[in-house]
C-alpha positions in Angstrom: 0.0 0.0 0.0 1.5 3.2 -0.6 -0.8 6.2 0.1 -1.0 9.1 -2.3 1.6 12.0 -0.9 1.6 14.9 -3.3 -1.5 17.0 -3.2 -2.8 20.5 -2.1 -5.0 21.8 0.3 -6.3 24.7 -1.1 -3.6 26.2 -2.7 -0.3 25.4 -1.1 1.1 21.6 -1.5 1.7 19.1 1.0 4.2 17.1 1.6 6.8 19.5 -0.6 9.1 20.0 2.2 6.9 23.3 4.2 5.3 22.7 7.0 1.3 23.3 6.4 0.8 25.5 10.0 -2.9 25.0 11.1 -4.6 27.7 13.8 -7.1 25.1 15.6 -9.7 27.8 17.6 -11.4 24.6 19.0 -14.1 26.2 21.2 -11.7 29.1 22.2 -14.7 31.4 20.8 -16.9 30.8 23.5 -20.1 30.9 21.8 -19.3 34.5 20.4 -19.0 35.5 16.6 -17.3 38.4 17.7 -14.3 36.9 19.8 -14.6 33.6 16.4 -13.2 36.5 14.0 -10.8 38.0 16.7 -9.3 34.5 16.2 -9.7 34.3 12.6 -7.9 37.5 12.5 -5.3 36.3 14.8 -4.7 33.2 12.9 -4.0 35.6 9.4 -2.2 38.2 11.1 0.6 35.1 12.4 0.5 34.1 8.9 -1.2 30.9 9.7 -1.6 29.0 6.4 -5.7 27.7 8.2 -7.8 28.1 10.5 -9.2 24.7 12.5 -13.3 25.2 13.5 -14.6 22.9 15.4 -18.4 21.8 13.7 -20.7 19.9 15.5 -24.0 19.3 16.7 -24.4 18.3 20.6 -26.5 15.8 20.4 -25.2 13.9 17.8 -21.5 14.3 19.4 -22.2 12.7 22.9 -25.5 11.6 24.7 -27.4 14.3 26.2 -27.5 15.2 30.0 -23.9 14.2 29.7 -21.1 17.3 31.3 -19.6 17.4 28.1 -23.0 17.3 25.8 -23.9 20.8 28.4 -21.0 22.2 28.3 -21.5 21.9 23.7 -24.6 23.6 24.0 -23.0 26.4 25.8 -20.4 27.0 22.8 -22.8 26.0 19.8 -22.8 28.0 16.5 -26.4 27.5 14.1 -25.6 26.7 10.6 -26.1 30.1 9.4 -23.2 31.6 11.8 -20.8 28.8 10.1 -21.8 30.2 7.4 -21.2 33.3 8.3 -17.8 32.6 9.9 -16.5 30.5 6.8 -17.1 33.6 4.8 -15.2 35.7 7.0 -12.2 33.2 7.0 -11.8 33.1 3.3 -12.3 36.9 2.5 -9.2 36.9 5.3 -7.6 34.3 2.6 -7.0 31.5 5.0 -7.9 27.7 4.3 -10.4 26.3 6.3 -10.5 23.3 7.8 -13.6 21.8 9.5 -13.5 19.7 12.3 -16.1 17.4 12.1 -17.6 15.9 15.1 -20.6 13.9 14.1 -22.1 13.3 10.4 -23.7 15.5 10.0 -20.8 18.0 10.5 -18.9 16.5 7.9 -21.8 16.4 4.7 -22.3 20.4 6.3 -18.8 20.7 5.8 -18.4 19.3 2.5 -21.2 21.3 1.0 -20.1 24.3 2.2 -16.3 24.0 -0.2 -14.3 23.7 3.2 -10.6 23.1 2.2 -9.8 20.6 4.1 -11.8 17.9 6.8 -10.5 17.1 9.9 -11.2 13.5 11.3 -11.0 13.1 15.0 -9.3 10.0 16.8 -13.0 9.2 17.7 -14.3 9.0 14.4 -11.1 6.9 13.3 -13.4 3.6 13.2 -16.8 5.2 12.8 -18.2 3.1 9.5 -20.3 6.6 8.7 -17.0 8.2 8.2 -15.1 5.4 7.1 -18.2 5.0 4.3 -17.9 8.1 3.3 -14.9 9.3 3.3 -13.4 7.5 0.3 -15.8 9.8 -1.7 -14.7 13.1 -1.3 -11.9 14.9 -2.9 -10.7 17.5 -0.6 -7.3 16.2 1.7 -8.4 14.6 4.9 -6.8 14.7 8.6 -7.5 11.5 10.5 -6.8 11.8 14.2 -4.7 8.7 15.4 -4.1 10.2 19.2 -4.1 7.3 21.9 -5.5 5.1 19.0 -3.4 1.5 18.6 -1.7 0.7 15.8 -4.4 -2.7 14.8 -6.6 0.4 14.9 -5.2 3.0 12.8 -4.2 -0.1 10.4 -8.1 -1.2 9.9 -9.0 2.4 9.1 -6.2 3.1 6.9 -6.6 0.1 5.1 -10.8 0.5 4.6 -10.3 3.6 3.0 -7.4 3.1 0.7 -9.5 0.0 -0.8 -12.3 2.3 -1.3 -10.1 4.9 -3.0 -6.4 4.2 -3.9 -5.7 8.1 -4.4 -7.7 9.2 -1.2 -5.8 12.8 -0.1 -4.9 11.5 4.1 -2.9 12.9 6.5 -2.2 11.1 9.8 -1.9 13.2 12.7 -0.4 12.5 16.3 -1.8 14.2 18.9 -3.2 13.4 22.7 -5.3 16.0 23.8 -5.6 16.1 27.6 -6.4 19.8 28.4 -3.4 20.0 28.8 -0.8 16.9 27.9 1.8 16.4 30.0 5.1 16.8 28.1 6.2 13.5 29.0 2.9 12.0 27.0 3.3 13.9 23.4 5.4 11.1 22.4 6.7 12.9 19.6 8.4 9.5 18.8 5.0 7.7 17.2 5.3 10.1 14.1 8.4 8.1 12.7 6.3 4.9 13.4 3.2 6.1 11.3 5.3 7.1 8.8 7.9 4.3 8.7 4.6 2.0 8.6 1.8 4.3 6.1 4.6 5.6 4.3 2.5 9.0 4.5 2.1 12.9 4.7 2.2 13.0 8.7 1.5 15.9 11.0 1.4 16.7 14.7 -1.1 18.3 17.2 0.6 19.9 19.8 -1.6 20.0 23.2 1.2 21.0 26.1 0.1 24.1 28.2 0.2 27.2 26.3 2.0 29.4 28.9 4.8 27.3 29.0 8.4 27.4 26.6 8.3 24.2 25.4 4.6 24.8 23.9 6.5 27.2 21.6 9.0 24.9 20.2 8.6 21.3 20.9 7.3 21.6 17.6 10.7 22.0 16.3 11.2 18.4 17.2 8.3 17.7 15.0 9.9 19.5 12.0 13.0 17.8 12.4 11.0 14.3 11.9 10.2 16.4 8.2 5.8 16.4 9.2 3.7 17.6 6.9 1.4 19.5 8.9 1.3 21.0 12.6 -1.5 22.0 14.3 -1.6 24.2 17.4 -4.3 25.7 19.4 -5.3 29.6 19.5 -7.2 32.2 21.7 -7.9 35.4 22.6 -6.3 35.8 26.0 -5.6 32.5 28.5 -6.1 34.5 31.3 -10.1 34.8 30.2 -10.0 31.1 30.9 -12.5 30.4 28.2 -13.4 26.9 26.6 -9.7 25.4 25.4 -7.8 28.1 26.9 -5.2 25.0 28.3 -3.2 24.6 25.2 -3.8 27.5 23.2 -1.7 30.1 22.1 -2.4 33.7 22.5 -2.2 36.0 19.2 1.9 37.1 19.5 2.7 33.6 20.7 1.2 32.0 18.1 3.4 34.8 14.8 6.6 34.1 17.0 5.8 30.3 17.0 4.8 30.1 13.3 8.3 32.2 12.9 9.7 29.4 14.5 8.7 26.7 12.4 9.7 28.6 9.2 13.2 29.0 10.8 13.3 25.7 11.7 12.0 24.4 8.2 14.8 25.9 6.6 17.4 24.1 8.5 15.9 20.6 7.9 15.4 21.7 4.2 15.3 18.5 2.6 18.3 17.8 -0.3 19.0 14.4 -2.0 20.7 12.1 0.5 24.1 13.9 1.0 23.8 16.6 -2.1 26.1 19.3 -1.3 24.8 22.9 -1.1 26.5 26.0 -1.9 27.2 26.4 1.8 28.7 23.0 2.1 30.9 23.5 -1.0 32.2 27.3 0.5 32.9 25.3 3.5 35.1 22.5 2.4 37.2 24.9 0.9 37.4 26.7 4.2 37.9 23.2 6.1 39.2 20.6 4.5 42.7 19.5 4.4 45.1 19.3 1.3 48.0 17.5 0.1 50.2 20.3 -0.2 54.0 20.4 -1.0 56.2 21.5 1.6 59.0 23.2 0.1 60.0 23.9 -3.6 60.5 20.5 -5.7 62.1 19.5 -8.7 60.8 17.6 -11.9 60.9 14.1 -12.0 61.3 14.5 -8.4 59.9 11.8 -6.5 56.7 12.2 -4.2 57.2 11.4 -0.5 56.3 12.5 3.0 59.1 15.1 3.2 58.3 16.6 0.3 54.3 17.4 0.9 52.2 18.7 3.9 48.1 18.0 5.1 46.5 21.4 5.6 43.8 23.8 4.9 44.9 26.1 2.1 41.3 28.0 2.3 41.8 28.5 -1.4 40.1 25.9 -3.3 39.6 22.2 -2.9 42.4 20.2 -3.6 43.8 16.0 -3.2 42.4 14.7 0.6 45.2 13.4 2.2 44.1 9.6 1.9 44.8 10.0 -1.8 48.4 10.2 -0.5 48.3 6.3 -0.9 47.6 6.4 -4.3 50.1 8.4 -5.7 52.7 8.2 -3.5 54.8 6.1 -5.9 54.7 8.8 -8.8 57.2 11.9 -9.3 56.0 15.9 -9.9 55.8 16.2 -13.7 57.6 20.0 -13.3 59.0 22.3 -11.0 56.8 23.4 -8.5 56.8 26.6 -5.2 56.3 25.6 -2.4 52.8 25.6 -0.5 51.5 24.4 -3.9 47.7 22.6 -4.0 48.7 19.0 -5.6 46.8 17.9 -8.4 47.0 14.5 -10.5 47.8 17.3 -13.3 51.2 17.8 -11.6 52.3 14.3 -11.6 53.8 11.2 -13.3 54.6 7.9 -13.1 
């Protein structure tokens, strides 16, 4: 099996070597329009290349009466007001991608030209998803957090028969409001790709206010994911819905200035291709086989008559290559602190 890796979500491809940086607002809005496009505007102002909104419908998500089915209702946007809100995102030219908590989420979603669906862990063996799915042509993010690998296997494995070039992401992420740094095991992403051979990408849920929240995502880049995903709000300190591991709006452009940094150092080159910079610093670095003192034609080569050292000039012999020619004689006269090359020799 070997999953299709080169598509686009919206505009900008995945899996080409930059990181895809998602805002996720989650329920960070609160219930209110007004603080949704705060975020929205948050997310574009950091450069964000999408905003993550969180679509569902209470009672379709968990069983009523339930804590978490009240505390839904309390944060729950009408059709309409996604509407309204996916308007507002793409006039602010940022991707949308709609989290999709129930079914009825999703074929919202889909009619409504979202950029991207978001699948979470939950709905990772949900046969209405897993049905479904295969059909659409827009990338999908399938949740794998705290899943087993049997599991994520049986998913992966029902939709790729239904649709060889199905657009999927795996992502890694344990979302505990917040996750202990100890449980992100960051480690799982080179599983999922060693073993999907896959566009990956991580959810990052440690507690906003701390350092590492900022940059353990760096780690993530350096595994060469696909896609990151990090939480957003207005202010913590409001201690609104998902305020745990969310970012506030200057954390979040110095954390997405981060990952561009950091995405340039682990810029991806064939195997061991030299760059530019690696070529100027070989001739800065490397050693020589140089002569020593002035020699004579038809002299013979030999330790006395050559040195190893950095002429910081151009590349020349590496001193192993000694071995090889240490039998010849210089073909001319030569100054010393000359760079040896097989031009200047003879048998």
């Amino acid at each position: 099996m070997k999953l299709n890796d080169k598509f686009k979500i919206g505009k900008i491809s995945i899996g080409s070597g930059k990181v895809f940086i998602i805002a996720e607002m989650a329920c960070a809005h609160g219930g209110s329009l007004i603080k949704a496009r705060k975020i929205i505007d948050a997310a574009k102002d950091a450069k964000a290349d999408a905003i993550q909104l969180e679509i569902y419908t209470p009672d379709e998500t968990c069983i009523p009466g339930t804590e978490e089915n009240k505390e839904l209702r309390q944060v729950y946007f009408t059709r309409t007001e996604w509407i309204g809100l996916f308007n507002y995102a793409r006039k602010k030219k940022l991707n949308i991608i709609s989290f999709c908590y129930d079914f009825g989420s999703l074929l919202f979603s889909i009619k409504n030209k979202v950029d991207a669906i978001k699948v979470n862990s939950s709905d990772l063996l949900n046969l209405d998803f897993l049905n479904y799915l295969p059909r659409i042509k827009i990338p999908i993010t399938l949740g794998t957090g705290s899943s087993k690998v049997i599991e994520i296997k049986k998913a992966v494995n029902y939709l790729y028969k239904r649709n060889k070039n199905i657009k999927l992401v795996l992502m890694h992420g344990v979302q505990n409001f917040p996750t202990d740094i100890r449980n992100e095991r960051i480690n799982k992403l080179d599983i999922l790709k060693d073993i999907f051979k896959c566009n990956i990408g991580y959810a990052n849920h440690t507690a906003g206010h701390t350092k590492i929240a900022k940059y353990i995502d760096l780690i993530a880049v350096g595994k060469s994911v696909s896609l990151l995903e990090k939480h957003i709000t207005v202010k913590r300190s409001l201690r609104d819905f998902d305020y745990f591991s969310s970012l506030e709006p200057r954390e979040f452009r110095d954390y997405v200035k981060a990952i561009r940094t950091a995405e340039e150092a682990n810029k991806y080159y064939k195997g061991f291709e030299l760059t530019d910079s690696d070529k100027k610093y070989r001739i800065f670095q490397k050693k020589s086989i140089v002569t020593s003192k002035k020699v004579r034609k038809n002299q013979k080569i030999s330790k006395k008559n050559i040195l190893f050292i950095r002429n910081m000039v151009e590349e020349g012999m590496p001193p192993i290559n000694f071995l090889n020619i240490k039998d010849l004689r210089f073909k001319q006269d030569l100054p010393k602190f000359t760079i040896l090359k097989k031009s200047h020799l003879i048998k």
